[in-house]
Structure formats: C-alpha cells, structure tokens
Jmol script that loads the backbone (N, CA, C; Angstrom):
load data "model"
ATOM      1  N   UNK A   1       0.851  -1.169   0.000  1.00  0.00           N
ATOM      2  CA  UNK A   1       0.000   0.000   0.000  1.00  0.00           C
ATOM      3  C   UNK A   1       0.902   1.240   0.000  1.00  0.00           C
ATOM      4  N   UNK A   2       0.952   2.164  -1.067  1.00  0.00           N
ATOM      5  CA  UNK A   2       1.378   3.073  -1.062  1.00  0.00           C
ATOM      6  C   UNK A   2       1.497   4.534   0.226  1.00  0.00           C
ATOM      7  N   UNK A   3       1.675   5.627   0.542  1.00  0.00           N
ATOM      8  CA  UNK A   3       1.743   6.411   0.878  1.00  0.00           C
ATOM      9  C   UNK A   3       1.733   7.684   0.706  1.00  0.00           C
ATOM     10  N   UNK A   4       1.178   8.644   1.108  1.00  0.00           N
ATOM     11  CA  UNK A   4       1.757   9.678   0.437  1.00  0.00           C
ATOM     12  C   UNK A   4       2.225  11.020   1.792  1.00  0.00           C
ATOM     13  N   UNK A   5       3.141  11.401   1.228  1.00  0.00           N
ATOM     14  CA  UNK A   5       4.050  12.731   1.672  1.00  0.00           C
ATOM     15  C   UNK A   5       3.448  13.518   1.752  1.00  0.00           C
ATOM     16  N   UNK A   6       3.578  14.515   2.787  1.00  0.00           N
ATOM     17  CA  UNK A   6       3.342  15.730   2.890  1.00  0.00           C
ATOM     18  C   UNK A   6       4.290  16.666   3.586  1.00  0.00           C
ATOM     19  N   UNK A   7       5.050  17.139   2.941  1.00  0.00           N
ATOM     20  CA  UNK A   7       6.042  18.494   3.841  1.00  0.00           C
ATOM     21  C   UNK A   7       5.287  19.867   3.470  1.00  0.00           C
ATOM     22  N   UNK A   8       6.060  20.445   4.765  1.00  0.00           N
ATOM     23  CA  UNK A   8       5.880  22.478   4.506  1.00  0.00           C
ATOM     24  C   UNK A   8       6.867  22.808   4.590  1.00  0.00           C
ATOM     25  N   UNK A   9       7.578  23.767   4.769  1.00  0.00           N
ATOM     26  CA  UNK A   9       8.186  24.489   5.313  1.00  0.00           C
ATOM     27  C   UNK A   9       8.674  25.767   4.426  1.00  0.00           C
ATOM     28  N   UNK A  10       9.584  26.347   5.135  1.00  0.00           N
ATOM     29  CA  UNK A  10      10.328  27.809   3.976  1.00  0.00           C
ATOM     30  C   UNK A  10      11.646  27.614   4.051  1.00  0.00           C
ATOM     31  N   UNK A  11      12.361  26.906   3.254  1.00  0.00           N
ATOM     32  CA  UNK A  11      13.895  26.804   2.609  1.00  0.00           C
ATOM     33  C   UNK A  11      14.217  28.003   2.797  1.00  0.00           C
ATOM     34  N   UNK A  12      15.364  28.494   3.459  1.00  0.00           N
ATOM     35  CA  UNK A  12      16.463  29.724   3.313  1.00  0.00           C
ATOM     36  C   UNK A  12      16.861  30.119   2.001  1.00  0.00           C
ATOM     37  N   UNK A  13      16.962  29.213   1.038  1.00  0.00           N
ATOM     38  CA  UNK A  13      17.190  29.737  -0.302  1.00  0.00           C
ATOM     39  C   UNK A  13      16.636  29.038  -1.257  1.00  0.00           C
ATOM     40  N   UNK A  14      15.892  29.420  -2.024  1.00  0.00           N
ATOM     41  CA  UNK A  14      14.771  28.819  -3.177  1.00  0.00           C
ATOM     42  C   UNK A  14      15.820  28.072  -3.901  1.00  0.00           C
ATOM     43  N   UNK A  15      17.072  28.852  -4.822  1.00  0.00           N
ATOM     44  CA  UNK A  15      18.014  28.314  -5.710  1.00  0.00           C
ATOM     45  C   UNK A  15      18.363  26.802  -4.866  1.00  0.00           C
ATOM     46  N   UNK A  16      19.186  26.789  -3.638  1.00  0.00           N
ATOM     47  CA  UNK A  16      19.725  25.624  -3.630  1.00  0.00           C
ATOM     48  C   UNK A  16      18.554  24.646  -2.816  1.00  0.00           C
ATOM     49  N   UNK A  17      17.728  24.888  -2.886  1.00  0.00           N
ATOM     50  CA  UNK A  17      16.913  24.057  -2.332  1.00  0.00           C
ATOM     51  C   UNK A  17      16.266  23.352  -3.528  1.00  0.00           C
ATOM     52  N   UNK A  18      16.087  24.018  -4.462  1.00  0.00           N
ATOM     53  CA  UNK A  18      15.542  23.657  -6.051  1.00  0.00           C
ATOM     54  C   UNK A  18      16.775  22.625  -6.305  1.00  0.00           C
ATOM     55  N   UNK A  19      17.939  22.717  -6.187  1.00  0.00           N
ATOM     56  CA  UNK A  19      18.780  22.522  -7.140  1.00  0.00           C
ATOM     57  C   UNK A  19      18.882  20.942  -6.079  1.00  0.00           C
ATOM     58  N   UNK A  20      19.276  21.314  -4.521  1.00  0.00           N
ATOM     59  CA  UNK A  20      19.099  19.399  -3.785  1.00  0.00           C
ATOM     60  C   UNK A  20      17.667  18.551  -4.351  1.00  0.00           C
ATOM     61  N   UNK A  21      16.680  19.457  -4.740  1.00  0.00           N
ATOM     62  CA  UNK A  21      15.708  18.521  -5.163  1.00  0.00           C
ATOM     63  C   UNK A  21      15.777  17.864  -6.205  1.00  0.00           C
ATOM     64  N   UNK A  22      16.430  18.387  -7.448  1.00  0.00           N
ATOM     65  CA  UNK A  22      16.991  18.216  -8.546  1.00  0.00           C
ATOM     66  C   UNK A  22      18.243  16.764  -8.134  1.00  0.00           C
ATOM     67  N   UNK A  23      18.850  16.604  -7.689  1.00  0.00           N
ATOM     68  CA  UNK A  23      19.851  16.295  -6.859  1.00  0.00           C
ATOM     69  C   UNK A  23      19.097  15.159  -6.656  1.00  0.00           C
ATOM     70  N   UNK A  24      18.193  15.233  -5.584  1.00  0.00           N
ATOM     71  CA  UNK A  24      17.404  14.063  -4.849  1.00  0.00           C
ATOM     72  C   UNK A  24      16.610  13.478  -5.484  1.00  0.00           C
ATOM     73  N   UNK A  25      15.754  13.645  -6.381  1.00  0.00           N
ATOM     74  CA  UNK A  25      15.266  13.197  -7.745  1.00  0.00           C
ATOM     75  C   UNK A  25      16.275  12.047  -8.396  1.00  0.00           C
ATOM     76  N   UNK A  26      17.086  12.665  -9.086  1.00  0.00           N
ATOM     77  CA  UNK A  26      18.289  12.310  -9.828  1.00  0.00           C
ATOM     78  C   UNK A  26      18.600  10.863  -9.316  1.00  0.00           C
ATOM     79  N   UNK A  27      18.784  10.988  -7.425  1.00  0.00           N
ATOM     80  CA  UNK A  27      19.107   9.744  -7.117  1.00  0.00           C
ATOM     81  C   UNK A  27      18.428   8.722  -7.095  1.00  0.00           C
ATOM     82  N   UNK A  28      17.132   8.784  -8.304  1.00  0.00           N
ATOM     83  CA  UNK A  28      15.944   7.550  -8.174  1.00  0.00           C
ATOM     84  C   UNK A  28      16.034   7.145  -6.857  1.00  0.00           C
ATOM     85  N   UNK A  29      15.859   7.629  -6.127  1.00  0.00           N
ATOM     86  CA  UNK A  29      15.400   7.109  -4.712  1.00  0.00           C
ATOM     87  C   UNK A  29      14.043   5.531  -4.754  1.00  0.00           C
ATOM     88  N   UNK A  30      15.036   4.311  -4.086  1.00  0.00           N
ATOM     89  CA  UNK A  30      14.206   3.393  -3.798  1.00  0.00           C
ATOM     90  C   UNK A  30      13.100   3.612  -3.215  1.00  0.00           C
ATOM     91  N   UNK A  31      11.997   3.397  -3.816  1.00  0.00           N
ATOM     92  CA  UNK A  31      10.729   3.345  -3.400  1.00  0.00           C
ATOM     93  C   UNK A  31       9.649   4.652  -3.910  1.00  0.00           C
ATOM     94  N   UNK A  32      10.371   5.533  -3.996  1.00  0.00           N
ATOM     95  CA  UNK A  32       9.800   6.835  -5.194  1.00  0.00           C
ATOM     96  C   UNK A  32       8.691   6.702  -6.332  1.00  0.00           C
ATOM     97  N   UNK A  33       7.230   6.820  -5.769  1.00  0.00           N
ATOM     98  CA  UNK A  33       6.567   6.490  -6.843  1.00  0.00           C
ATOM     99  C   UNK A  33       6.826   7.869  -7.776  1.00  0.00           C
ATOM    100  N   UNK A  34       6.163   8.821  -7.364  1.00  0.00           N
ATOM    101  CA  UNK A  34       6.082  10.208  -7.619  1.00  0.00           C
ATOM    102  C   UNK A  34       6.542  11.481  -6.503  1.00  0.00           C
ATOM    103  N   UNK A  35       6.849  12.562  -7.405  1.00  0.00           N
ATOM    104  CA  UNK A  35       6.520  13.478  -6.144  1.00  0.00           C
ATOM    105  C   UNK A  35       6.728  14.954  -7.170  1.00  0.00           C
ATOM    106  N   UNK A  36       6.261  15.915  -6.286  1.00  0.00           N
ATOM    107  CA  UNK A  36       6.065  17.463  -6.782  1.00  0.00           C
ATOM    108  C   UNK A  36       6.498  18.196  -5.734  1.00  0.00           C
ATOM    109  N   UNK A  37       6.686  19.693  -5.726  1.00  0.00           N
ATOM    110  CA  UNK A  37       6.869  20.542  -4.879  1.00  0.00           C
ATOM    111  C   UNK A  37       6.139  21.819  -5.303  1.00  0.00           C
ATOM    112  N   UNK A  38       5.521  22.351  -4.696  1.00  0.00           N
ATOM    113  CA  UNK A  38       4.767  23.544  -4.959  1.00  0.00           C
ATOM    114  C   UNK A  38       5.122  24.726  -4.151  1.00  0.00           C
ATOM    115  N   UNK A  39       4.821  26.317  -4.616  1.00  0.00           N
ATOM    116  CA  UNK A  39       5.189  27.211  -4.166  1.00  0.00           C
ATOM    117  C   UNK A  39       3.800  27.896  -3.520  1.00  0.00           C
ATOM    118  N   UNK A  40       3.473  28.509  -2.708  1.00  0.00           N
ATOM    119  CA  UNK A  40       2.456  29.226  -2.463  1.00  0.00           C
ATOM    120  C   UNK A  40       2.445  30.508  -3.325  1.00  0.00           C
ATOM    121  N   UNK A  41       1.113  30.974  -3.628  1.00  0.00           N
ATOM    122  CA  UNK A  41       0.703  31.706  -4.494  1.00  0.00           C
ATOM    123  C   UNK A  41       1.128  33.083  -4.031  1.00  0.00           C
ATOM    124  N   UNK A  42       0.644  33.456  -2.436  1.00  0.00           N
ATOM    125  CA  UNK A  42       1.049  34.952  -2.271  1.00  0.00           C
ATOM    126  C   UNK A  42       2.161  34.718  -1.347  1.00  0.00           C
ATOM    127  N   UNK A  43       2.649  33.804  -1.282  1.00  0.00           N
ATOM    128  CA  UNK A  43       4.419  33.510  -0.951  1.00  0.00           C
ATOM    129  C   UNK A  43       5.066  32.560  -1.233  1.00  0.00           C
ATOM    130  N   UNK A  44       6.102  32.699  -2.029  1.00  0.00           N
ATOM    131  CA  UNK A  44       6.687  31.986  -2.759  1.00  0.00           C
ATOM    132  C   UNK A  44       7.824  31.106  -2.117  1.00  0.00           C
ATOM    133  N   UNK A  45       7.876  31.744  -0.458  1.00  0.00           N
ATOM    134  CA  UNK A  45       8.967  31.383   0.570  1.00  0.00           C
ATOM    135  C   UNK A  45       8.733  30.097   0.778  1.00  0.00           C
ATOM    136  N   UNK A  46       7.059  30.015   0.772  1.00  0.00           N
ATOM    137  CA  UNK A  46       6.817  28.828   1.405  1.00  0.00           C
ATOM    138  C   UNK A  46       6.516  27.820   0.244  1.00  0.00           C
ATOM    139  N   UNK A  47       7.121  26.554   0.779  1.00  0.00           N
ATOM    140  CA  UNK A  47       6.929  25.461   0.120  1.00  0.00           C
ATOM    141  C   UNK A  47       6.059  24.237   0.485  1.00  0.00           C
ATOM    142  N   UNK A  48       5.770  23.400  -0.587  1.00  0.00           N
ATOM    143  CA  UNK A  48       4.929  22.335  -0.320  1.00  0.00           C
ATOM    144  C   UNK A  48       5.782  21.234  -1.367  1.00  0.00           C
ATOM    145  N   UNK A  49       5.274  19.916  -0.419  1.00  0.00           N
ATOM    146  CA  UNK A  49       6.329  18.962  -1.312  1.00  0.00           C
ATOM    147  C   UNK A  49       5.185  17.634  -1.051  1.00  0.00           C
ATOM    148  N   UNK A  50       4.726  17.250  -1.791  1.00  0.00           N
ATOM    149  CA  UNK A  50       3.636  16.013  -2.434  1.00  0.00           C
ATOM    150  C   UNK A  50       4.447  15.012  -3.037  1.00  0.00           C
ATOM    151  N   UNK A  51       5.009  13.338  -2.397  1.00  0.00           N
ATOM    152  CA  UNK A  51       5.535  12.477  -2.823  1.00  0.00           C
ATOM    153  C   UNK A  51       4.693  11.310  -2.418  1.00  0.00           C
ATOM    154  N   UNK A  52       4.274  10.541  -3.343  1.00  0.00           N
ATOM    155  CA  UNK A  52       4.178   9.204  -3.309  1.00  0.00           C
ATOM    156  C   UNK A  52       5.375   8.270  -3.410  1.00  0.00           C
ATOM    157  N   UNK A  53       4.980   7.526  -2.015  1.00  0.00           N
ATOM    158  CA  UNK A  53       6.484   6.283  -1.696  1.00  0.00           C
ATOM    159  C   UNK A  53       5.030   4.954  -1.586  1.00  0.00           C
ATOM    160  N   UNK A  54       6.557   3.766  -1.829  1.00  0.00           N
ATOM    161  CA  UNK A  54       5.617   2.396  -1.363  1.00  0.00           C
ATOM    162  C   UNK A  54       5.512   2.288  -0.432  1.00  0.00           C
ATOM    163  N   UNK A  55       5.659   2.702   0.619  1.00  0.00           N
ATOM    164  CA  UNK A  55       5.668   2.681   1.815  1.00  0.00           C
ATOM    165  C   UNK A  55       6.759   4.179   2.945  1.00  0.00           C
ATOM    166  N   UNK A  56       5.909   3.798   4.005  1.00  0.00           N
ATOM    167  CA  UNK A  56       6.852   5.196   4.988  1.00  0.00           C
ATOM    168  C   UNK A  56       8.029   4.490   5.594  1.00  0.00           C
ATOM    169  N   UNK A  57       8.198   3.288   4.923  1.00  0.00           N
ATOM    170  CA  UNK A  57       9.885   2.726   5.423  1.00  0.00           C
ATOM    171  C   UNK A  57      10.389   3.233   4.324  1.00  0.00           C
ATOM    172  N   UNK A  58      10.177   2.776   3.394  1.00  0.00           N
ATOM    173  CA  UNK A  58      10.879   3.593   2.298  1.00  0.00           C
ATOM    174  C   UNK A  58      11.257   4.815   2.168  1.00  0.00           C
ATOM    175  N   UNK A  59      10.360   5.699   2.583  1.00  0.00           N
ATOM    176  CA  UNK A  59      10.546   7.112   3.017  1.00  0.00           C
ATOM    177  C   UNK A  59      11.818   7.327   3.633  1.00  0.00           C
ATOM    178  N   UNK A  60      11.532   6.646   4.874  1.00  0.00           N
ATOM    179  CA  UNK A  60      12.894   6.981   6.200  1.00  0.00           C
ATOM    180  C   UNK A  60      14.014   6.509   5.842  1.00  0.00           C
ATOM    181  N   UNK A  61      14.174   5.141   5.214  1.00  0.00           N
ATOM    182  CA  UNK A  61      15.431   4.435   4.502  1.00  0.00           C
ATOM    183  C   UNK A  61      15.802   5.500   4.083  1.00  0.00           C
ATOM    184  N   UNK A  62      14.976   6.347   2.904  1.00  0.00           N
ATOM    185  CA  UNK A  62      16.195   6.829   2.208  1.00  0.00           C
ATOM    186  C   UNK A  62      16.335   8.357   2.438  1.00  0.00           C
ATOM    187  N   UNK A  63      15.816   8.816   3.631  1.00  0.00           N
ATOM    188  CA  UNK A  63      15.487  10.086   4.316  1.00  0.00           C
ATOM    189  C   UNK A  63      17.031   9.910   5.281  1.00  0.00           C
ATOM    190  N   UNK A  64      17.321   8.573   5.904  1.00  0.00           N
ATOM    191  CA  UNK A  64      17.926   8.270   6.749  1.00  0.00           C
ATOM    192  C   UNK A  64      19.474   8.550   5.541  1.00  0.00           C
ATOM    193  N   UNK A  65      19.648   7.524   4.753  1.00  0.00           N
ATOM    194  CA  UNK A  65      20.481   7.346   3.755  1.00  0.00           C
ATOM    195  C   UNK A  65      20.963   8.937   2.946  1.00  0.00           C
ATOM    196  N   UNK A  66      20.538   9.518   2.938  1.00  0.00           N
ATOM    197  CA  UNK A  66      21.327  10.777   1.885  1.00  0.00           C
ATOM    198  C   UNK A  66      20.455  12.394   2.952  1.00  0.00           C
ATOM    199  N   UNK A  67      19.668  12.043   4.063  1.00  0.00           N
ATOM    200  CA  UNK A  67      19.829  12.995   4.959  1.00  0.00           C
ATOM    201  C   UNK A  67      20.280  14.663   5.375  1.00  0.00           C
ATOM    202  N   UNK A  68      22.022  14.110   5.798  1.00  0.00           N
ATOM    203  CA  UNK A  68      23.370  15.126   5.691  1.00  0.00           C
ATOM    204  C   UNK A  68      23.749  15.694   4.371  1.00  0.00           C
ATOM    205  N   UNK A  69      23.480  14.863   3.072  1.00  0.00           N
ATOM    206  CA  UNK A  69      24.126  15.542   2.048  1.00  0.00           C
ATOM    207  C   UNK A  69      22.763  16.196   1.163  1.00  0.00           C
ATOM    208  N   UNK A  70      22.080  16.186   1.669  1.00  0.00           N
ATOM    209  CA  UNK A  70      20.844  16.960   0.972  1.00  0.00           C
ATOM    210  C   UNK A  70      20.486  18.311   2.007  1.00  0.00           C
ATOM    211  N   UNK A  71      20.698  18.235   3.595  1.00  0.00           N
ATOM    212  CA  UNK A  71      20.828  19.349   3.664  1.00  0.00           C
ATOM    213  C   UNK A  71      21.779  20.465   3.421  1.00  0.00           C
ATOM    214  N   UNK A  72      23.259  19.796   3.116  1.00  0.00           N
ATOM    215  CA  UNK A  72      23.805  20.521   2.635  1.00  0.00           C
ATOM    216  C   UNK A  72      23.511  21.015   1.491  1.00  0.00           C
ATOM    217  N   UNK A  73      23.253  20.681   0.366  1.00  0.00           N
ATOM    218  CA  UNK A  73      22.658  20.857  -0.887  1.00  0.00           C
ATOM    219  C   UNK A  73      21.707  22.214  -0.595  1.00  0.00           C
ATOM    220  N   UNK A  74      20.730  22.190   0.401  1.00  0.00           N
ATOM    221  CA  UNK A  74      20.003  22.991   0.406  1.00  0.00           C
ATOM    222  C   UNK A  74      20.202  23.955   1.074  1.00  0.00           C
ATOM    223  N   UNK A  75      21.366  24.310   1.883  1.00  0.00           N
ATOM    224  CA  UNK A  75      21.747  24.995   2.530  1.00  0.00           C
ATOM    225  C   UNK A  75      20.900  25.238   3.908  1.00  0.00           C
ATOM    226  N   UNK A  76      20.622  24.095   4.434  1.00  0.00           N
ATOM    227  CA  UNK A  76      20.474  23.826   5.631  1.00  0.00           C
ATOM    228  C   UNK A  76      21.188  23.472   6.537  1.00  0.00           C
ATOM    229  N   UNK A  77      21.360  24.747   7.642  1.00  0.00           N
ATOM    230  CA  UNK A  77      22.655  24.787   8.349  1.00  0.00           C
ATOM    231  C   UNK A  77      21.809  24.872   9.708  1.00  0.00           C
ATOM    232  N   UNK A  78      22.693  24.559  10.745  1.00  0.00           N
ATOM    233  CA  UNK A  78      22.256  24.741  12.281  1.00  0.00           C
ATOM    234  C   UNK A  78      21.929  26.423  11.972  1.00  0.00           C
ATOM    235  N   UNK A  79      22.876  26.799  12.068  1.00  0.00           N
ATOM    236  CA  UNK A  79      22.203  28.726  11.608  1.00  0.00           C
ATOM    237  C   UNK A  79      21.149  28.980  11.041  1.00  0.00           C
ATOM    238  N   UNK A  80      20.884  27.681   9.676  1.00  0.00           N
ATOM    239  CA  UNK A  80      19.492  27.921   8.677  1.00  0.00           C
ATOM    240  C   UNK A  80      18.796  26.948   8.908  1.00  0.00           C
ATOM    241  N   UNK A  81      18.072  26.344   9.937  1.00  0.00           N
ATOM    242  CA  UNK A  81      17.326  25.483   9.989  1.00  0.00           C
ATOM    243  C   UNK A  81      16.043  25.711   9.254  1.00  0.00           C
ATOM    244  N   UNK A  82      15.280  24.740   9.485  1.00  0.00           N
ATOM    245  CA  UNK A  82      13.740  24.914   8.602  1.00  0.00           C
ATOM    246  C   UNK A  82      12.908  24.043   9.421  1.00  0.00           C
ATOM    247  N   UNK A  83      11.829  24.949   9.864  1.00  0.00           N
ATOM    248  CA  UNK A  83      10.968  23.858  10.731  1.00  0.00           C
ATOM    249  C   UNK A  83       9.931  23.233   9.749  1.00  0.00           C
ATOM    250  N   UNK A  84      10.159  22.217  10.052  1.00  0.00           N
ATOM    251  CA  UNK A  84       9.534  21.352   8.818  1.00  0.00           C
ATOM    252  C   UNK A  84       8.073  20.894   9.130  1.00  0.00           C
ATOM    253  N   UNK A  85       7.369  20.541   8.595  1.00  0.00           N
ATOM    254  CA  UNK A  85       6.039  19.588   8.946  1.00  0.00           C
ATOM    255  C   UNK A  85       5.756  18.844   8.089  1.00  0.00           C
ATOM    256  N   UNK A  86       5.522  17.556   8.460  1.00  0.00           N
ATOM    257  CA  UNK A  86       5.293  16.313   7.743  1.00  0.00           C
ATOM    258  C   UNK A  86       4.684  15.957   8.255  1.00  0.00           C
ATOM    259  N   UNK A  87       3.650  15.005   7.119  1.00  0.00           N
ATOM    260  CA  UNK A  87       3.110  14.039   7.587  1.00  0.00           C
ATOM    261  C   UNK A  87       2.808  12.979   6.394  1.00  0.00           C
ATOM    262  N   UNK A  88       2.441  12.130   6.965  1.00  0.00           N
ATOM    263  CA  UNK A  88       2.450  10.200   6.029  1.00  0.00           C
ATOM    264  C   UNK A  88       1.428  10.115   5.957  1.00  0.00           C
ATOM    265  N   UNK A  89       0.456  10.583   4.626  1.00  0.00           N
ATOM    266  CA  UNK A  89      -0.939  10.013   4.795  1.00  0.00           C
ATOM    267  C   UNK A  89      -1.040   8.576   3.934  1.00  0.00           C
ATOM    268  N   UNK A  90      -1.896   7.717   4.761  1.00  0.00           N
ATOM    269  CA  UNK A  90      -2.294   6.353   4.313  1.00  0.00           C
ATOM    270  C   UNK A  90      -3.830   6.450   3.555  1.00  0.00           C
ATOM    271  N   UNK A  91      -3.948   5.069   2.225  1.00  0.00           N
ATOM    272  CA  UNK A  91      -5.389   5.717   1.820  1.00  0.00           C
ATOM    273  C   UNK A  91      -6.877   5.351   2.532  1.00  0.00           C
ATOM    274  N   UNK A  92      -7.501   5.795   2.395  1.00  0.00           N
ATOM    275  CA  UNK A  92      -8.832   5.751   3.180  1.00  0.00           C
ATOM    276  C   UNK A  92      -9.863   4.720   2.214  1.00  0.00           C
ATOM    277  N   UNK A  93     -10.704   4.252   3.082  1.00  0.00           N
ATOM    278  CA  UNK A  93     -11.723   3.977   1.971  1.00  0.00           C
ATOM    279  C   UNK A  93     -12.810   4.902   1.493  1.00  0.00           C
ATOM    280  N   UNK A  94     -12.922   5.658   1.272  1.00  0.00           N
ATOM    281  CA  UNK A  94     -13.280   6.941   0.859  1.00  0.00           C
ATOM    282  C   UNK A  94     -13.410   6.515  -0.853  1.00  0.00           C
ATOM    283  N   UNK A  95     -14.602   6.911  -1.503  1.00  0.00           N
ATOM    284  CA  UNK A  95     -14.049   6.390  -3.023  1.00  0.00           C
ATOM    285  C   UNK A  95     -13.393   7.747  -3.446  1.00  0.00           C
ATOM    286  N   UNK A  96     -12.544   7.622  -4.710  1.00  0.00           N
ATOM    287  CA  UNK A  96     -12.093   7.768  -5.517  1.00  0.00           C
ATOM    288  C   UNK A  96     -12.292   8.282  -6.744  1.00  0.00           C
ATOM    289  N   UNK A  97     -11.541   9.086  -7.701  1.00  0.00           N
ATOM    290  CA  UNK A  97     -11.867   9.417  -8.993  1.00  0.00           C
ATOM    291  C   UNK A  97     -10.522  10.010  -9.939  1.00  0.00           C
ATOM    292  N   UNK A  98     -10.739   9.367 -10.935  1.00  0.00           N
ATOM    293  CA  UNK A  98      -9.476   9.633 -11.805  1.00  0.00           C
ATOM    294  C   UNK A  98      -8.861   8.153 -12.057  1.00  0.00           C
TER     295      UNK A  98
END
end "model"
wireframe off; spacefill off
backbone 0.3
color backbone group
C-alpha cells in the first residue's frame, strides 16, 4: 500500500533548495513512486512537497540514507534550519476518482 508525503516548510534559499531537489530526484530514490513541490501563491517562501512512496519505510530508509548531504545541498545549516512539517498520509476507503 502506497503512501503519500506531505512536507511544509520555507527553505532559506529557493536556488539551492531547487537545485538538492533536482539532486534528490536524480538519485531515483528506492521506493519513489512520484513526487512534486509547490510554491504558495502569495508567498513563494513557502513550500509544499507532495511524494508518493511504497511505503513510509521507504521514506525513512532513504530520508535516513542521503539525509546530511541533501541538507547541505540545500543549505540547511544549524544557523538555517527549517521547521519542517510532515506528515504520512495512508489511503482511506473513501471512493475515488481519476
């Protein structure tokens, strides 16, 4: 059963935060069905990030696995932290469309 992602937060710098995603992409990450990142409309600071994984082990494996070198990428420093919010939604039985 699949999963899906949900982050927020506001990256310190749009460029290298674009560019680790680019980066993190790249590394076909095991278990990666899909994923997007979106900007808010009347702020562009803030971000949204929509990934489908096969699972939320998969997630952490490879959250755990490349971690340190993606916040560097993004220029996430103890100085530039980013309070993040996540969450793992599972699907409902709720129907469906599409």
């Amino acid at each position: 059963m699949s999963v899906l992602l949900k982050v927020q937060g506001e990256p310190p710098d749009w460029n290298k935060f674009k560019a680790a995603k680019e980066w993190n992409y790249g590394q076909n990450p095991p278990g990666l069905i899909s994923g997007k990142t979106y900007r808010a409309e009347g702020d562009p600071r803030k971000i949204l990030i929509l990934e489908e994984w096969e699972s939320s082990d998969a997630w952490w494996e490879y959250v755990e696995s490349v971690g340190q070198e993606w916040n560097i990428r993004a220029g996430i420093t103890e100085d530039n932290k980013v309070d993040w919010e996540d969450t793992i939604w599972v699907p409902s039985d709720a129907p469906e469309v599409g």
